[in-house]
MOPAC internal coordinates of N, CA, C and O (Angstrom, degrees):
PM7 1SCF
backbone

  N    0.0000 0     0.00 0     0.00 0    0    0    0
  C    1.4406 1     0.00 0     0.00 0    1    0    0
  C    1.5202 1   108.68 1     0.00 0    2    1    0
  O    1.2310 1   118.17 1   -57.98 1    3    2    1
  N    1.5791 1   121.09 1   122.02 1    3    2    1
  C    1.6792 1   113.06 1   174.53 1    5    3    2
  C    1.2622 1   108.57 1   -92.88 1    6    5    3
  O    1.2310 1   130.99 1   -25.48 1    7    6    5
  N    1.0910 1    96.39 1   154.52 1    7    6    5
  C    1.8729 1   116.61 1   163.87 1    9    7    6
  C    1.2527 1   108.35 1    89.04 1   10    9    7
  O    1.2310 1   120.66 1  -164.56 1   11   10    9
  N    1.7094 1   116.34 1    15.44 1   11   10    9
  C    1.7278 1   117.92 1   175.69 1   13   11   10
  C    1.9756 1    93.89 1  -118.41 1   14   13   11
  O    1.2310 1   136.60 1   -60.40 1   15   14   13
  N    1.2609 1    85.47 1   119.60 1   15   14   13
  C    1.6940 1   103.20 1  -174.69 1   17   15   14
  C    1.9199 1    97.46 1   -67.83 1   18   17   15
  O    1.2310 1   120.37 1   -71.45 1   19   18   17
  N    1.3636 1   116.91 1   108.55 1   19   18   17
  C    1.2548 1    98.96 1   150.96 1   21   19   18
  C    1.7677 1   120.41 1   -33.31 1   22   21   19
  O    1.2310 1   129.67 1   -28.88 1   23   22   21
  N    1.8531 1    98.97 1   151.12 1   23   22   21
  C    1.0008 1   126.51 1  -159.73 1   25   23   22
  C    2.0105 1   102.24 1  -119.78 1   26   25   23
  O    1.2310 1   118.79 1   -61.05 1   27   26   25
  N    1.1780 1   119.91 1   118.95 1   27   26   25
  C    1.4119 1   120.53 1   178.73 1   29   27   26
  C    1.1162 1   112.34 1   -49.79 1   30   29   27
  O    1.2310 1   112.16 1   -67.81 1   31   30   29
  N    1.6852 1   132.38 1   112.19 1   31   30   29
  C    1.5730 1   125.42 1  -173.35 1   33   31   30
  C    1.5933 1   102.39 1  -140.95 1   34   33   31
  O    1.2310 1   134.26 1   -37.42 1   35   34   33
  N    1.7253 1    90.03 1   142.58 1   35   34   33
  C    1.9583 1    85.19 1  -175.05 1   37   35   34
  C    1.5946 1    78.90 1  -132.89 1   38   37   35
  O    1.2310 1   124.67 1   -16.25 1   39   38   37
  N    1.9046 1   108.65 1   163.75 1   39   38   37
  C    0.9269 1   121.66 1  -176.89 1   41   39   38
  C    1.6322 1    83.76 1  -121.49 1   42   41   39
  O    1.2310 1   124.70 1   -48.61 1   43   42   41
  N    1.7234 1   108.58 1   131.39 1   43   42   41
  C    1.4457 1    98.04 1   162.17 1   45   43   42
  C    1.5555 1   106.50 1  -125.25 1   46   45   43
  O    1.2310 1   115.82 1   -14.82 1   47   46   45
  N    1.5507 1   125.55 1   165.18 1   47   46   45
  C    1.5777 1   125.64 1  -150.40 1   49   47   46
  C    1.8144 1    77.90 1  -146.76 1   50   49   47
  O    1.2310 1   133.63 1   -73.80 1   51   50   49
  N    1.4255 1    91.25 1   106.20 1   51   50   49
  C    1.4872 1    85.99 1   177.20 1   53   51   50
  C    1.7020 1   117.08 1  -133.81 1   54   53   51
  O    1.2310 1   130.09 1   -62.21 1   55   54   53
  N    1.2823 1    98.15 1   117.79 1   55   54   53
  C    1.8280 1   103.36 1  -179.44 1   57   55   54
  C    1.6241 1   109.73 1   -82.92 1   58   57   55
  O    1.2310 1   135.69 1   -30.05 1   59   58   57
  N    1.4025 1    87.24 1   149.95 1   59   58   57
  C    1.4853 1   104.55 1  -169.48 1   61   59   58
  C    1.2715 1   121.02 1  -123.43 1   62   61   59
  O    1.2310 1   107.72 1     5.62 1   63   62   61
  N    1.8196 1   140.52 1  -174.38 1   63   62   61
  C    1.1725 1   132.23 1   171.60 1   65   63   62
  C    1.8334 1   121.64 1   -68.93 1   66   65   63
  O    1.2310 1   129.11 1   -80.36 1   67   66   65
  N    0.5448 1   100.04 1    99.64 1   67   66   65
  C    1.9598 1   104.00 1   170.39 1   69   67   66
  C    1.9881 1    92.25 1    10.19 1   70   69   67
  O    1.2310 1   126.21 1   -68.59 1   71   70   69
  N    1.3035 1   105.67 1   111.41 1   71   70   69
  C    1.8002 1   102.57 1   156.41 1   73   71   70
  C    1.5610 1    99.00 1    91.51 1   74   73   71
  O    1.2310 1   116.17 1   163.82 1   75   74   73
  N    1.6876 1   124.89 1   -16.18 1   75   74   73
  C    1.4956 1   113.27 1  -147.84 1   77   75   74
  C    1.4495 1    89.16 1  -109.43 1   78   77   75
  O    1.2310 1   112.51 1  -135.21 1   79   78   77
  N    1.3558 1   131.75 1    44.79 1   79   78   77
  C    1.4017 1   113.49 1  -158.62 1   81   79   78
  C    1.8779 1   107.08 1  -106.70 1   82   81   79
  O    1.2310 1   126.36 1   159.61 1   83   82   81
  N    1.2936 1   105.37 1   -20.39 1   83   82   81
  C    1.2155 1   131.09 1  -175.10 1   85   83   82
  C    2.0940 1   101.45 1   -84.62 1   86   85   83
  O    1.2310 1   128.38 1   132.93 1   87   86   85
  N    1.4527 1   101.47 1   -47.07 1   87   86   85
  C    1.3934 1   100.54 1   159.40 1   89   87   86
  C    1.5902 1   114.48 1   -59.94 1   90   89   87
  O    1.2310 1   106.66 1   128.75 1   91   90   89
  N    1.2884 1   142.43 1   -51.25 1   91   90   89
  C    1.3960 1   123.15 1  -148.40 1   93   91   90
  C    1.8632 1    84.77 1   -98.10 1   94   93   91
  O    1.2310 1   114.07 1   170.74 1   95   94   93
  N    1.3408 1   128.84 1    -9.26 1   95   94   93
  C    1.0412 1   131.22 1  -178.64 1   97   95   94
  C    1.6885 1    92.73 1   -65.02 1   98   97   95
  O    1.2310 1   111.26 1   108.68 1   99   98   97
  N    1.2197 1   134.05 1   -71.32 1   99   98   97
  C    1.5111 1   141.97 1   147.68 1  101   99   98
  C    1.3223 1   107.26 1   -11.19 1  102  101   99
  O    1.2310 1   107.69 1   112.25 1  103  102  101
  N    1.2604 1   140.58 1   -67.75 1  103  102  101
  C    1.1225 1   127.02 1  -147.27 1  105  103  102
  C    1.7929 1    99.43 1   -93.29 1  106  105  103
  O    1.2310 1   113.46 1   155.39 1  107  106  105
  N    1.3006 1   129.97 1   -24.61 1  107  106  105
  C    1.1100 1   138.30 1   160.07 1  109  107  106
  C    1.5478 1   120.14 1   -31.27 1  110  109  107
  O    1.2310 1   130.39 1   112.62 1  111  110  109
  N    1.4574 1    97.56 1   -67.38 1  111  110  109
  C    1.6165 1   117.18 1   169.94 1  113  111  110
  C    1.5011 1   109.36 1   -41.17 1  114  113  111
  O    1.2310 1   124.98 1   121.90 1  115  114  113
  N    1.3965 1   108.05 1   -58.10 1  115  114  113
  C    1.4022 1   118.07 1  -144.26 1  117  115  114
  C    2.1400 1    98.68 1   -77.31 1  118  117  115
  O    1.2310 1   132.06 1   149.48 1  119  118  117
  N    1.3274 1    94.31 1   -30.52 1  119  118  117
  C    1.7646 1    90.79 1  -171.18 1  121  119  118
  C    2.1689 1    84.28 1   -94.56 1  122  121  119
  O    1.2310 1   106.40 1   160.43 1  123  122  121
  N    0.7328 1   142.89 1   -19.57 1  123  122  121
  C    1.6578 1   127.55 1   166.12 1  125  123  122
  C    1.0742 1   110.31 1   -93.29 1  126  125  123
  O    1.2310 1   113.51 1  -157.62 1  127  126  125
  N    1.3988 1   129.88 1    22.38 1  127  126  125
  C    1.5345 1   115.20 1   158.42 1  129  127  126
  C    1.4589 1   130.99 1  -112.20 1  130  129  127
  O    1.2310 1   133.13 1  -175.73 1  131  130  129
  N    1.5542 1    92.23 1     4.27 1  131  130  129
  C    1.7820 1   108.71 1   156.18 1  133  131  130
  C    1.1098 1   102.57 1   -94.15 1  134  133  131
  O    1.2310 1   111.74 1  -176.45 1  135  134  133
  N    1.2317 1   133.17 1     3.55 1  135  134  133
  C    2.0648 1   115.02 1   179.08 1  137  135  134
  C    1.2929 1   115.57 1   -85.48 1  138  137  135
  O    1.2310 1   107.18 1   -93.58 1  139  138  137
  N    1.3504 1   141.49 1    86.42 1  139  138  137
  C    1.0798 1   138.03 1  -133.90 1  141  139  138
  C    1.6381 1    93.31 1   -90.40 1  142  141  139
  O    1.2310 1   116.62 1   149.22 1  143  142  141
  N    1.1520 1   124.04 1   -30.78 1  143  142  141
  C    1.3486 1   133.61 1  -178.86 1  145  143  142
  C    1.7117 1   112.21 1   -82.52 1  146  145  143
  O    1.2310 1   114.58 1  -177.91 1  147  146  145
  N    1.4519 1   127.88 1     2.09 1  147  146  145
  C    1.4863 1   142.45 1   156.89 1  149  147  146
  C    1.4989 1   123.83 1   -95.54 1  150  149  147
  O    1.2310 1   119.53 1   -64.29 1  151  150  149
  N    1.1978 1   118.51 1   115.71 1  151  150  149
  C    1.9634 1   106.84 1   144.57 1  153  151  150
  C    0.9288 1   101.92 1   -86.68 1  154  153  151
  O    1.2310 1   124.01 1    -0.32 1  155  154  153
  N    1.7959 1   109.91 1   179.68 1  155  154  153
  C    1.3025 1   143.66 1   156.43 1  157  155  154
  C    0.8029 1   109.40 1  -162.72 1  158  157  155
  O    1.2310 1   125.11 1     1.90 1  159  158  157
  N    1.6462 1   107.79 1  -178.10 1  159  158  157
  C    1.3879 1   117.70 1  -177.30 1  161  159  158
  C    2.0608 1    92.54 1  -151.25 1  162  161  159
  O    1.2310 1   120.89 1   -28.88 1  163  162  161
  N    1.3151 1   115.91 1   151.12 1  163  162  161
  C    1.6611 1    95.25 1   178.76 1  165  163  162
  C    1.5166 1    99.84 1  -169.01 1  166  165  163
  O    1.2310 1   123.04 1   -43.93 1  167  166  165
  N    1.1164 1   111.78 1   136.07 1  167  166  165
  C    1.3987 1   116.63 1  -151.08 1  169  167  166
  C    1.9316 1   104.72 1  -155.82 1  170  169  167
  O    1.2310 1   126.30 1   -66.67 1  171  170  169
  N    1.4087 1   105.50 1   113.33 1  171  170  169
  C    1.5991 1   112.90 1  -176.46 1  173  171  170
  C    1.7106 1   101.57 1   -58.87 1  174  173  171
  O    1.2310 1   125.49 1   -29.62 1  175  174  173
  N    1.3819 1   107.07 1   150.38 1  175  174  173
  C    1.8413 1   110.87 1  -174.79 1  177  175  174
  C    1.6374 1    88.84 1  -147.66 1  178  177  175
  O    1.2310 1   135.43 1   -12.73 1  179  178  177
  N    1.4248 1    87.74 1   167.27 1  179  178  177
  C    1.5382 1   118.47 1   173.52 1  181  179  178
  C    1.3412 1   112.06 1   -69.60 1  182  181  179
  O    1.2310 1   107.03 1    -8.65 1  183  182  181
  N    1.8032 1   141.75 1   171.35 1  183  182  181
  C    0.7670 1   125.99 1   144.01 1  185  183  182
  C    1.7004 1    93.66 1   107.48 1  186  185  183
  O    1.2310 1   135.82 1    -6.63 1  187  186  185
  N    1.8022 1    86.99 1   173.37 1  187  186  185
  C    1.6624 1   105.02 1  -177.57 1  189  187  186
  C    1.8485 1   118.22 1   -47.02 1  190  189  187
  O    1.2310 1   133.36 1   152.23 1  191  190  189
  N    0.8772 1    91.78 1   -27.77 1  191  190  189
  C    2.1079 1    85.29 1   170.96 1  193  191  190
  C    2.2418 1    90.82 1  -125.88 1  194  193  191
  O    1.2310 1   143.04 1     3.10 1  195  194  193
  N    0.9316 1    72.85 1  -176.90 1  195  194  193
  C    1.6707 1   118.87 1  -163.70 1  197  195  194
  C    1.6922 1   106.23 1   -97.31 1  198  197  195
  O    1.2310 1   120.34 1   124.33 1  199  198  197
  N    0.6621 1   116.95 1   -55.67 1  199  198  197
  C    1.6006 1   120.48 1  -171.52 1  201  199  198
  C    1.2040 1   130.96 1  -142.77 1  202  201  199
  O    1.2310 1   101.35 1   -23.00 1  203  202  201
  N    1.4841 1   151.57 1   157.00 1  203  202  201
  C    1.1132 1   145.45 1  -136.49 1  205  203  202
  C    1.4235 1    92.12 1  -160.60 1  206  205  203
  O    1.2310 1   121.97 1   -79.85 1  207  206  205
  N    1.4337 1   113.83 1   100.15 1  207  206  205
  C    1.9632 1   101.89 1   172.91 1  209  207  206
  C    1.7294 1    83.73 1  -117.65 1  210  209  207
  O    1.2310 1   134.07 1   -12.67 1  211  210  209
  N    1.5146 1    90.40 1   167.33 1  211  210  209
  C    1.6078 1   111.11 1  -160.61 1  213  211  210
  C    1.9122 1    76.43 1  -138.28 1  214  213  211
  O    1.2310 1   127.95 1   -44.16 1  215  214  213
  N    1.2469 1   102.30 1   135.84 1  215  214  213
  C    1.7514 1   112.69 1   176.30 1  217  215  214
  C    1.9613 1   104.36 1  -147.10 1  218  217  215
  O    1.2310 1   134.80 1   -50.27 1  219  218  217
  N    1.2753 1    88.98 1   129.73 1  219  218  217
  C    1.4664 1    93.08 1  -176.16 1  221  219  218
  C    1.7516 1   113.74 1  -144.22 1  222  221  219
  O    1.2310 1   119.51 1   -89.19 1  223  222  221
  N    1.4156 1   118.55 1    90.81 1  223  222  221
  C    1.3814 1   122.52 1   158.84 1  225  223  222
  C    1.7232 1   119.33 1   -90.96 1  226  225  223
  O    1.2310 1   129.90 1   -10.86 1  227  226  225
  N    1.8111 1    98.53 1   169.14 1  227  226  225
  C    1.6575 1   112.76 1   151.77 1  229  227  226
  C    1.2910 1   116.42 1   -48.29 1  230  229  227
  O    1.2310 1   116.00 1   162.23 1  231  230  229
  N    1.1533 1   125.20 1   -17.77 1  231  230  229
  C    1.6354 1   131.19 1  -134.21 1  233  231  230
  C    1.3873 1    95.72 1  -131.79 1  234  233  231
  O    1.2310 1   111.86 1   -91.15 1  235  234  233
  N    1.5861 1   132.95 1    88.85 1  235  234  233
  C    1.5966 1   104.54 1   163.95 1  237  235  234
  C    1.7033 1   125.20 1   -76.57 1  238  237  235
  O    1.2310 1   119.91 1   174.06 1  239  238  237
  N    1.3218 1   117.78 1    -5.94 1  239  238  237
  C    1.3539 1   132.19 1   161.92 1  241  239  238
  C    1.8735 1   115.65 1   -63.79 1  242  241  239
  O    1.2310 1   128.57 1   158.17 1  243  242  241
  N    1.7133 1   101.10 1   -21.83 1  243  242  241
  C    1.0913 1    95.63 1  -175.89 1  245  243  242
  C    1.5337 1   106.83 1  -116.94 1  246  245  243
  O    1.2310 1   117.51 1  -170.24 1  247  246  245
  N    1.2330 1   122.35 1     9.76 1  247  246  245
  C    1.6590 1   124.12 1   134.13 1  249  247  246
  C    1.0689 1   133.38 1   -73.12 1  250  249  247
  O    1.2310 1   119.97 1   156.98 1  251  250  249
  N    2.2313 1   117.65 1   -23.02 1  251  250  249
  C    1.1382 1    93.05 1   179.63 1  253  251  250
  C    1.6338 1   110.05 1  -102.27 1  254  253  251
  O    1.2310 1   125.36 1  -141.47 1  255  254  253
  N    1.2703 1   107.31 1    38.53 1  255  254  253
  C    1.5224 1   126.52 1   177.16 1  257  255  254
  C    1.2121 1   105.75 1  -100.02 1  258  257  255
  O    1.2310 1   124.24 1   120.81 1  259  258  257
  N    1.4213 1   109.47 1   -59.19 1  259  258  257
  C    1.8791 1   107.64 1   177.09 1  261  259  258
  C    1.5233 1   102.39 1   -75.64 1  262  261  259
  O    1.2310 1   116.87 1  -177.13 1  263  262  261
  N    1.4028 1   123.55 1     2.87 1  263  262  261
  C    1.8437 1    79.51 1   166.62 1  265  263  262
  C    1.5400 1    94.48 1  -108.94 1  266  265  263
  O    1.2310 1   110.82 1  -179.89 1  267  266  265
  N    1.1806 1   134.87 1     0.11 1  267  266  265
  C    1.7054 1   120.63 1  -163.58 1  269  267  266
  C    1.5066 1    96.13 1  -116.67 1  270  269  267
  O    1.2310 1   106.27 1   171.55 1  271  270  269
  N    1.3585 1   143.12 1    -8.45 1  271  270  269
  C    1.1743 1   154.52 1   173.84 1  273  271  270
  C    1.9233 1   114.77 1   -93.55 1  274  273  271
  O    1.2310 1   129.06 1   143.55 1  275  274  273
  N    1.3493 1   100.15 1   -36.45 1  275  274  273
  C    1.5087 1   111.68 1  -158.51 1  277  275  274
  C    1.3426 1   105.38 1  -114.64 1  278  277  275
  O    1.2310 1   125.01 1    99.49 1  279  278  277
  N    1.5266 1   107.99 1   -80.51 1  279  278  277
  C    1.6878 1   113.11 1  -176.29 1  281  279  278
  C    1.4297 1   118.49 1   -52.26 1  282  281  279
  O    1.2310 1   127.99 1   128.82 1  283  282  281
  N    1.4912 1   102.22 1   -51.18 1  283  282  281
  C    1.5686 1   112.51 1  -172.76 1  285  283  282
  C    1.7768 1   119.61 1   -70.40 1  286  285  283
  O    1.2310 1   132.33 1  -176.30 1  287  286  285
  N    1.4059 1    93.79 1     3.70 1  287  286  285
  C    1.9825 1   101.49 1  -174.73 1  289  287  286
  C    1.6233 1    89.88 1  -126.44 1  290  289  287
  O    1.2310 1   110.24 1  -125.65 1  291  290  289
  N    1.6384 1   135.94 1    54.35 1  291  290  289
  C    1.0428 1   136.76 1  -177.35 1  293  291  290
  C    1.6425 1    83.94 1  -105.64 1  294  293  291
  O    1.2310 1   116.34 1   -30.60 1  295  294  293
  N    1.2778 1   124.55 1   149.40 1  295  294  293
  C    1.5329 1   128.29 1   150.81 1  297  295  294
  C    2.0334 1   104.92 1   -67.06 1  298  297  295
  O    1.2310 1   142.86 1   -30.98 1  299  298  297
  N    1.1361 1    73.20 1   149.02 1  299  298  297
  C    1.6862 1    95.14 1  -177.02 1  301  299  298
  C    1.7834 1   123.88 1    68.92 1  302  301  299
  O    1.2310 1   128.10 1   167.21 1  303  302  301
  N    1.3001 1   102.01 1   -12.79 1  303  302  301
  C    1.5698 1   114.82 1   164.18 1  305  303  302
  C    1.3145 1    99.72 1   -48.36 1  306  305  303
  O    1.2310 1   102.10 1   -50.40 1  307  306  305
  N    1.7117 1   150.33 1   129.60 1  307  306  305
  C    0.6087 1   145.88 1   103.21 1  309  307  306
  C    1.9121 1   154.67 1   -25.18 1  310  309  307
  O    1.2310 1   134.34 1   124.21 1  311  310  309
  N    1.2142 1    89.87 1   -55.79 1  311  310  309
  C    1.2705 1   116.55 1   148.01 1  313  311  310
  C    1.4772 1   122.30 1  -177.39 1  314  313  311
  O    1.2310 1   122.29 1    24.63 1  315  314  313
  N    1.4941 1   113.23 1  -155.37 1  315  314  313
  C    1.2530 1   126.08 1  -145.62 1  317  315  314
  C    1.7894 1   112.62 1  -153.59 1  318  317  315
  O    1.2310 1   120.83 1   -39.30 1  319  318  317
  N    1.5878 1   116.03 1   140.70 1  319  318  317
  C    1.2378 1    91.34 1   170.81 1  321  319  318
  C    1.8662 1    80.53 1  -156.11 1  322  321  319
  O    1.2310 1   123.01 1   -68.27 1  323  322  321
  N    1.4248 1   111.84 1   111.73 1  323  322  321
  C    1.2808 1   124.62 1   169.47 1  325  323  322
  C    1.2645 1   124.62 1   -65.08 1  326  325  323
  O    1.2310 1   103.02 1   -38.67 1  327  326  325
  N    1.0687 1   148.77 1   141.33 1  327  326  325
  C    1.4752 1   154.14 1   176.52 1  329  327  326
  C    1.7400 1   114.55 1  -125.46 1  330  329  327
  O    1.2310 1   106.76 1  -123.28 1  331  330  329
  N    1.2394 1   142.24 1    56.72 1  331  330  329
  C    1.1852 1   138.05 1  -165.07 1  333  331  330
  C    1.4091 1   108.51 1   -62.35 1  334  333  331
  O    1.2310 1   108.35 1   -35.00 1  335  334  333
  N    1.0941 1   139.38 1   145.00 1  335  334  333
  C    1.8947 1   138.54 1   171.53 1  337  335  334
  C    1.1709 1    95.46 1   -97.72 1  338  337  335
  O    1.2310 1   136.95 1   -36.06 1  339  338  337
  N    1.9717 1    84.78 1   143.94 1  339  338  337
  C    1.0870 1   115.59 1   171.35 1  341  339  338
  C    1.7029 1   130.92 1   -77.71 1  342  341  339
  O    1.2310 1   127.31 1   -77.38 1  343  342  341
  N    1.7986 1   103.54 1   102.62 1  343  342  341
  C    1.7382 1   101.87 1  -159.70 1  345  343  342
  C    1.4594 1   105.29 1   -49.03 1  346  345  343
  O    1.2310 1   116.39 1   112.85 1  347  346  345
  N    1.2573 1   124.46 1   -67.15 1  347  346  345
  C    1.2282 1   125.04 1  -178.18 1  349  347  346
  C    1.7930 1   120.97 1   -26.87 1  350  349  347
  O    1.2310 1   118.57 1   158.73 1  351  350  349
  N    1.1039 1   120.34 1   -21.27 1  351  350  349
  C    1.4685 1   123.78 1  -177.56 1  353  351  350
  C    1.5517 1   110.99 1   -96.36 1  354  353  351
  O    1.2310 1   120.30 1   157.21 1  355  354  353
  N    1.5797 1   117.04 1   -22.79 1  355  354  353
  C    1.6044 1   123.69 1  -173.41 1  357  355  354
  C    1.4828 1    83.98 1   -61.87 1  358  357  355
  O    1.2310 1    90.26 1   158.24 1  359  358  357
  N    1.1577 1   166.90 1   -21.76 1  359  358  357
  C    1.4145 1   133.85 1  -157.65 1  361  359  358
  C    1.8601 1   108.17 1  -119.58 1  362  361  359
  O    1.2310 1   127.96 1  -161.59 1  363  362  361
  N    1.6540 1   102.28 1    18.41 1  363  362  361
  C    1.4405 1   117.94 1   171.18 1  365  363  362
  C    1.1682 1   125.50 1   -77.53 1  366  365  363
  O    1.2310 1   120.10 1   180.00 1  367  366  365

């Protein structure tokens, strides 16, 4: 599609404490829903991680702030494995 500017989007895959996934699923929401300059979307899954958040600003400096400042300093996060897209390819 031309004349639609890719949009800064990271995929993050984040494991959590045994049972707590529905908690940091909560607490996810609750600290990205003052970022007025972020969407998402984030949704618990099957499989080798726990959860699936989708984060998309103007700003890719200011995604990789909210996930290494914000998401990744959640209690019970275990860990983390970011996937940022490649802008140059959204218009393939």
């Amino acid at each position: 599609m031309q004349g639609i500017e890719p949009v800064p989007t990271a995929y993050v895959l984040l494991n959590s404490d045994l049972g707590s996934d529905a908690t940091v699923i909560k607490e996810v929401k609750d600290l990205l829903i003052s970022e007025t300059d972020v969407s998402f979307e984030i949704q618990g899954v099957y499989g080798v991680y726990d959860i699936v958040l989708k984060l998309m600003s103007a700003d890719t400096e200011n995604l990789r702030h909210v996930i290494t400042n914000k998401v990744r300093k959640i209690p019970k996060v275990q860990s983390t494995l970011t996937m940022m897209v490649i802008e140059e390819q959204e218009s393939f």
